[in-house]
C-alpha positions in Angstrom: -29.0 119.4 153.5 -28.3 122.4 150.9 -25.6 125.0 152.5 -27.5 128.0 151.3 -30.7 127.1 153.8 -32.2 129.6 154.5 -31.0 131.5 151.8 -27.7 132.1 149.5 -26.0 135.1 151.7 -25.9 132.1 154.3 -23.5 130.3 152.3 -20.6 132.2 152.6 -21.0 131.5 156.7 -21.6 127.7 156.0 -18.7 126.4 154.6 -19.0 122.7 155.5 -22.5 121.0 156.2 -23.9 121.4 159.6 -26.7 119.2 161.5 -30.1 119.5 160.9 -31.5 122.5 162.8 -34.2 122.1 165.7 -37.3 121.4 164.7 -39.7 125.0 164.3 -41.8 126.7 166.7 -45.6 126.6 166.6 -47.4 129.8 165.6 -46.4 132.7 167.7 -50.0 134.1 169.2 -48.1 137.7 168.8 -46.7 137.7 164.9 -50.5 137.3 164.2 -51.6 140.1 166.1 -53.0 143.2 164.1 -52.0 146.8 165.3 -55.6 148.2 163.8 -58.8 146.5 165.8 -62.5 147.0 164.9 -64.8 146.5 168.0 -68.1 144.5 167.3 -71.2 146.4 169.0 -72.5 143.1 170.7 -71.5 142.8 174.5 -70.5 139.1 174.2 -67.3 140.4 171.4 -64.3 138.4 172.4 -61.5 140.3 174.1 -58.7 140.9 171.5 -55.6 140.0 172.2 -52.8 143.5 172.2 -48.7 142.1 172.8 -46.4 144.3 175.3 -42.9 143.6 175.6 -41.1 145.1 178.7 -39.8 148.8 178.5 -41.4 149.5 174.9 -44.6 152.4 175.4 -47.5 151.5 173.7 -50.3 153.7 172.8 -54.2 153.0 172.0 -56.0 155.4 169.8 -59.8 155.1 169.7 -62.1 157.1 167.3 -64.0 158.2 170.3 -63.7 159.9 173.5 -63.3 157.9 176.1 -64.9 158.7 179.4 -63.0 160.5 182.3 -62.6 157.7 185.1 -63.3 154.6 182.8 -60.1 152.9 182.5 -59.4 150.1 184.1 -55.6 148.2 184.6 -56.4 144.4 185.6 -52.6 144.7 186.7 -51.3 148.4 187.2 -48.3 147.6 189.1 -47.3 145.9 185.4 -46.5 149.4 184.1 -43.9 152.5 185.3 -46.6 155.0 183.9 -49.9 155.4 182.3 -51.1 158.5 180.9 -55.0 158.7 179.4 -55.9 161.2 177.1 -59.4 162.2 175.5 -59.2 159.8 172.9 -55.5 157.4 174.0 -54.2 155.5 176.5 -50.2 155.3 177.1 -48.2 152.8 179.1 -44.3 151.8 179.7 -44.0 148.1 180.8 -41.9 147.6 183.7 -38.6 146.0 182.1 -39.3 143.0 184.6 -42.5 141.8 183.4 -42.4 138.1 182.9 -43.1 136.9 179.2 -46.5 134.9 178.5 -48.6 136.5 181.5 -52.2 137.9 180.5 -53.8 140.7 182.1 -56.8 142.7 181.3 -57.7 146.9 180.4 -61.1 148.1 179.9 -61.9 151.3 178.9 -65.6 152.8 178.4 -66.5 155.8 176.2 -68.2 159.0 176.9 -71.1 158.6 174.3 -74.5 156.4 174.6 -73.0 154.2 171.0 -72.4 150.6 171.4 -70.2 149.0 172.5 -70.2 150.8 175.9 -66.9 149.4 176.8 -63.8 147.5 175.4 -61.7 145.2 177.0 -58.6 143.7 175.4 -56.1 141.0 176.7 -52.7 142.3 177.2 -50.0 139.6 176.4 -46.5 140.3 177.9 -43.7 138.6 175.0 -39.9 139.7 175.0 -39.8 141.0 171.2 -43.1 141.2 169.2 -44.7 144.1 171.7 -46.6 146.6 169.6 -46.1 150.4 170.0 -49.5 151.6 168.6 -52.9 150.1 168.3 -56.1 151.4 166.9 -59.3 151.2 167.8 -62.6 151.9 165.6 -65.7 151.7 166.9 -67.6 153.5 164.4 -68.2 153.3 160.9 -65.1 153.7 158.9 -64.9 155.6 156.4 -63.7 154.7 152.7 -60.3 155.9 153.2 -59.4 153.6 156.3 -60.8 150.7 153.5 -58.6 151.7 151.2 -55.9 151.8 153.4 -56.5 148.8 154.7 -56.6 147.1 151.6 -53.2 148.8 150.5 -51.4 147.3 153.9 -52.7 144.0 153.1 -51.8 144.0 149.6 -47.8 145.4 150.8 -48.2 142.3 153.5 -49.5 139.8 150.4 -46.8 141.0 148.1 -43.9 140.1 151.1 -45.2 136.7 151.1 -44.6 136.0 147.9 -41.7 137.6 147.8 -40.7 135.5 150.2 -42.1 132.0 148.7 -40.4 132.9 145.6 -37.3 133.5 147.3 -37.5 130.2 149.1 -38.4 128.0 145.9 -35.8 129.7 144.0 -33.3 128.9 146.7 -34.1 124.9 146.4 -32.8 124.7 143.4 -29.3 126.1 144.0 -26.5 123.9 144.2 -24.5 124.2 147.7 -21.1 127.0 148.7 -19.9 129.2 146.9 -21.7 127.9 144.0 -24.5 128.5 145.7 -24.4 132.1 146.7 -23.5 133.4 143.1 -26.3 131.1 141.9 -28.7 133.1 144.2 -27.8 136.4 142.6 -27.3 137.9 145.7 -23.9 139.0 145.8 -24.3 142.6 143.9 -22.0 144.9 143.0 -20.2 144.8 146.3 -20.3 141.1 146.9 -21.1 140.6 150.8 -19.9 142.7 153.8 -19.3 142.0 156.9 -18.7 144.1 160.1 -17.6 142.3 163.4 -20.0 143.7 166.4 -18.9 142.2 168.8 -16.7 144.9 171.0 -19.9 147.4 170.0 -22.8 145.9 170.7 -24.6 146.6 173.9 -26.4 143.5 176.0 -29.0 143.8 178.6 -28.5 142.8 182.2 -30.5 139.3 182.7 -29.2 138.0 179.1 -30.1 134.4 179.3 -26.9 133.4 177.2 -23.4 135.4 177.5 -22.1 136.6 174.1 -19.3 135.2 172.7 -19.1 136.3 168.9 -21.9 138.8 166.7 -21.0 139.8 163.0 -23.4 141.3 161.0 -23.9 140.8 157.1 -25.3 142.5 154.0 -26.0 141.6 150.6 -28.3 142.5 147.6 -31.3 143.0 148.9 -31.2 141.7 152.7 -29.1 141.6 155.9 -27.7 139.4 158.2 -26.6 138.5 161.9 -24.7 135.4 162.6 -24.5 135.4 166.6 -22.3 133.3 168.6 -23.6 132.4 172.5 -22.4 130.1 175.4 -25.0 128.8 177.6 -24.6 129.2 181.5 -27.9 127.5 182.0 -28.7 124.0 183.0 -30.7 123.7 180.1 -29.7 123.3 176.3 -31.5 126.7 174.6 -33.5 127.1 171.2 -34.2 130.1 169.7 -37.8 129.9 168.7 -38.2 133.5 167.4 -36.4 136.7 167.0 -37.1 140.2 165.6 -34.8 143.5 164.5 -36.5 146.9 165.9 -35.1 150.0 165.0 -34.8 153.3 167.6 -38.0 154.7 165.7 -39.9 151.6 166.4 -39.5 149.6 162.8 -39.3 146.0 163.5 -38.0 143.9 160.8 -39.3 140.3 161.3 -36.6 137.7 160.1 -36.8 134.9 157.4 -36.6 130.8 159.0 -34.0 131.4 161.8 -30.7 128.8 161.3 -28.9 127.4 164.2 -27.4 124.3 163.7 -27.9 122.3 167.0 -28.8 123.3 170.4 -26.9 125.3 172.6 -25.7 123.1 175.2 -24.9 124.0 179.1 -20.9 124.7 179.2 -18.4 126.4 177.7 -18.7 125.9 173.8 -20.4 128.6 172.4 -23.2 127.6 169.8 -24.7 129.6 167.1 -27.9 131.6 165.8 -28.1 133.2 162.3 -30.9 135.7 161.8 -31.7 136.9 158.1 -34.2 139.6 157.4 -35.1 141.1 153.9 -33.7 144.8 154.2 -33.6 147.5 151.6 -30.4 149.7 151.6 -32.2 152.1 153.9 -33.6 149.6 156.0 -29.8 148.6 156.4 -28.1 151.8 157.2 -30.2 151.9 160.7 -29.1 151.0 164.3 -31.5 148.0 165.7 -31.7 145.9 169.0 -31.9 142.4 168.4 -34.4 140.3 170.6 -34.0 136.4 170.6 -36.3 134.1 172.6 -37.0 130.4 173.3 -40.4 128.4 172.7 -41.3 129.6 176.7 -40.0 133.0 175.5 -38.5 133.1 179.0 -35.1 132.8 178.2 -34.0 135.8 175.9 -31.2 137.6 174.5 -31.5 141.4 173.3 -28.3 143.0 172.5 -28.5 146.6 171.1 -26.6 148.8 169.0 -26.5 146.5 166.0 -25.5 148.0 162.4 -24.6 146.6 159.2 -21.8 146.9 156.9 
């Protein structure tokens, strides 16, 4: 197995090779969810699906006013506070909510224009939790296309970024040969900054923290995390994401960790890679792992890179 998977600033971490990692996750329901949601005018419209993750506000906007009464909580004792508006609908999360659970909102608007009402599936997850979701019920104009078709190019052009990156990466040979074949070093070569006596961890962390150091390189970031498992169970991270104190959320490249974290004292390892411009690297982000159940998470805060 090459030492530079999933990609050359790895390589410096990886001295020696490693077992294989666990095998990948299925498709997360919530990395496929879309922030921006059209409403069909036919009655029978299947409810869409809006993720929530536990203390993170989220706000619906609708191109209409909504009608004074109408909204409906399947769930209300899920949220701390909810606040409607003539055309939004604010909620907190309680921090407790339990990952995976469904519930339902409906809201109805004030005019006679189909659809009459909306209702949309909420979907509690520990990381992916959206902050603002629009709704359009009426005809858009050409603007919001163009728009649209601007995001989708910016989200087309990351993918192949991405691809490229990956197919260029198969080819490199393994170490340090590796990383200065990737061209990622820069002018700077690779920092590192040890977090570990900095970072902040939330109460009900299903692993302890042992070790966290944070990378960056040309063009991308890095956190290589260190965790002992008090559990019963050995632990996989399935998924994690980077969101900044604004709300950004940088979604990581293939995670790597080498085995599973085992029950007992010896700490195992998660490496979390995200593409990061030097902006993008001088913020201050919480870190959210989870496992395929996405019950078992880790969120630490207060993590900055070199």
């Amino acid at each position: 197995m090459p030492l530079a998977s999933p990609a050359g600033l790895l390589a410096l971490l990886l001295f020696s090779q490693s077992p294989s990692p666990a095998e990948p996750p299925g498709q997360d329901e919530c990395a496929a969810a879309s922030p921006r949601v059209e409403l069909e005018a036919t009655s029978t419209a299947k409810a869409r699906v809006v993720c929530i993750t536990p203390g993170l506000p989220l706000t619906f906007s609708f191109d209409a006013l909504l009608r004074p009464g109408s909204v409906r909580l399947g769930e209300p004792e899920w949220f701390e506070d909810t606040a409607t508006g003539k055309q939004t609908l604010t909620f907190r999360p309680r921090e407790n909510l339990e990952a995976g659970k469904r519930s339902e909102v409906e809201v109805c608007f004030a005019d006679d224009a189909a659809p009459a009402c909306a209702t949309f599936v909420l979907l509690t997850h520990p990381g992916l939790g959206m902050q603002g979701v629009e709704v359009l019920r009426q005809k858009r104009p050409l603007a919001d296309y163009q728009r649209a078709e601007r995001e989708a190019r910016a989200e087309v052009q990351q993918c192949q970024e991405e691809v490229r990156q990956f197919r260029a990466e198969q080819a490199v040979p393994e170490g340090l040969r590796g990383v200065l074949a990737s061209g990622l070093l820069g002018k700077g070569g690779i920092a590192s900054k040890d977090l570990t006596e900095s970072v902040t961890k939330r109460e009900g962390n299903a692993l302890s923290l042992e070790r966290i150091k944070s990378y960056r390189a040309l063009d991308r970031v890095a956190v290589d995390v260190k965790l002992w498992n008090p559990g019963t169970q050995p632990w996989v991270a399935a998924g994690a994401v980077l969101r900044s104190a604004t709300g950004a959320v940088l979604k990581p490249l293939p995670l790597w960790q080498p085995e599973p974290i085992a029950p007992g004292p010896d700490a195992g390892r998660v490496v979390v890679e995200v593409l990061a411009t030097t902006k993008q690297a001088r913020g201050t982000y919480t870190l959210t792992l989870w496992d395929a159940e996405r019950q078992r998470t880790v969120v630490l805060g207060e993590v900055t890179f070199p």
